[in-house]
C-alpha positions in Angstrom: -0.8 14.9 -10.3 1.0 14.3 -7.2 4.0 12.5 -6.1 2.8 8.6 -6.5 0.9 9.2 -9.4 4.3 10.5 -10.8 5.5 7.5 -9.3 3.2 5.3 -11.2 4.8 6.7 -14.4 7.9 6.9 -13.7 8.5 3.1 -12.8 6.3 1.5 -15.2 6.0 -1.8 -13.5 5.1 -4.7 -14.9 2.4 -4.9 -12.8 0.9 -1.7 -12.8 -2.4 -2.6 -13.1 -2.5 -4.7 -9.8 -0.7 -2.0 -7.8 -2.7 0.6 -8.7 -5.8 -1.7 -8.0 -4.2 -2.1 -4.4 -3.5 1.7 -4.4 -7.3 2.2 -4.8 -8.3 -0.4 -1.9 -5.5 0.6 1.1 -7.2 4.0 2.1 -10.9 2.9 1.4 -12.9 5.4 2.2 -11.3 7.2 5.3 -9.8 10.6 3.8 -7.5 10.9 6.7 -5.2 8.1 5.3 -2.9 10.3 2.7 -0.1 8.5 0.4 4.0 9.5 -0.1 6.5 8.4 -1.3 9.1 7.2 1.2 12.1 4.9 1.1 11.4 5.2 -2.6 8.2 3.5 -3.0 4.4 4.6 -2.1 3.9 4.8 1.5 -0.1 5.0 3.2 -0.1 6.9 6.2 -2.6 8.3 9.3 -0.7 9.2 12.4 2.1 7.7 11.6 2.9 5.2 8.4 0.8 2.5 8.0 1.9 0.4 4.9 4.4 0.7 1.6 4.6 -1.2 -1.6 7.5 -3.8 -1.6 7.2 -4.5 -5.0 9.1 -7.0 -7.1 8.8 -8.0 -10.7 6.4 -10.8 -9.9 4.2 -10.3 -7.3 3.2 -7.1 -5.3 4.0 -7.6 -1.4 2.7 -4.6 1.3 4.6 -3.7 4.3 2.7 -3.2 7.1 4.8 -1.0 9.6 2.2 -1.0 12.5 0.7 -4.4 12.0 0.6 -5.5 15.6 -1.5 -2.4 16.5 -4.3 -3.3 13.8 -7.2 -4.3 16.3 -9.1 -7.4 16.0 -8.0 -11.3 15.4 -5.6 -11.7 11.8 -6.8 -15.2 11.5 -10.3 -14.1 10.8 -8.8 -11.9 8.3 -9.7 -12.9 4.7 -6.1 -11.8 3.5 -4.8 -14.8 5.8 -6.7 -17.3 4.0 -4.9 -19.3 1.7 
């Protein structure tokens, strides 16, 4: 077990379920992406940190810390579409 899975149990969100499905989707399938927990909340990171949890009783937000160097256009992103 390592520090965010202790984190998992520790917080016992409410929405566990969903975070930890997000938890399984942010690395994919690059191994060089590791996870930590800074500022007190799971934090991805490869060269630098690349998103945290923000999470709040009702809905789980991600903070991207390097968004603007993400290549490619956001609006063809299908996490943009509403």
């Amino acid at each position: 077990m390592n520090e965010v899975d202790q984190w998992f149990i520790d917080k016992a969100h409410p929405l566990d379920a969903l975070m930890r499905q997000v938890r399984a989707v942010v690395p994919g399938p690059d191994s060089r992406v590791t996870e930590s927990i800074k500022w007190q909340t799971p934090t991805f990171s490869f060269k630098g940190n690349i998103v945290s949890f923000n999470p709040s009783k009702h809905f789980v937000s991600l903070l991207f810390h390097r968004g603007a160097e993400i290549p490619g256009d956001p609006r063809a992103s299908k996490a943009t579409e509403g």
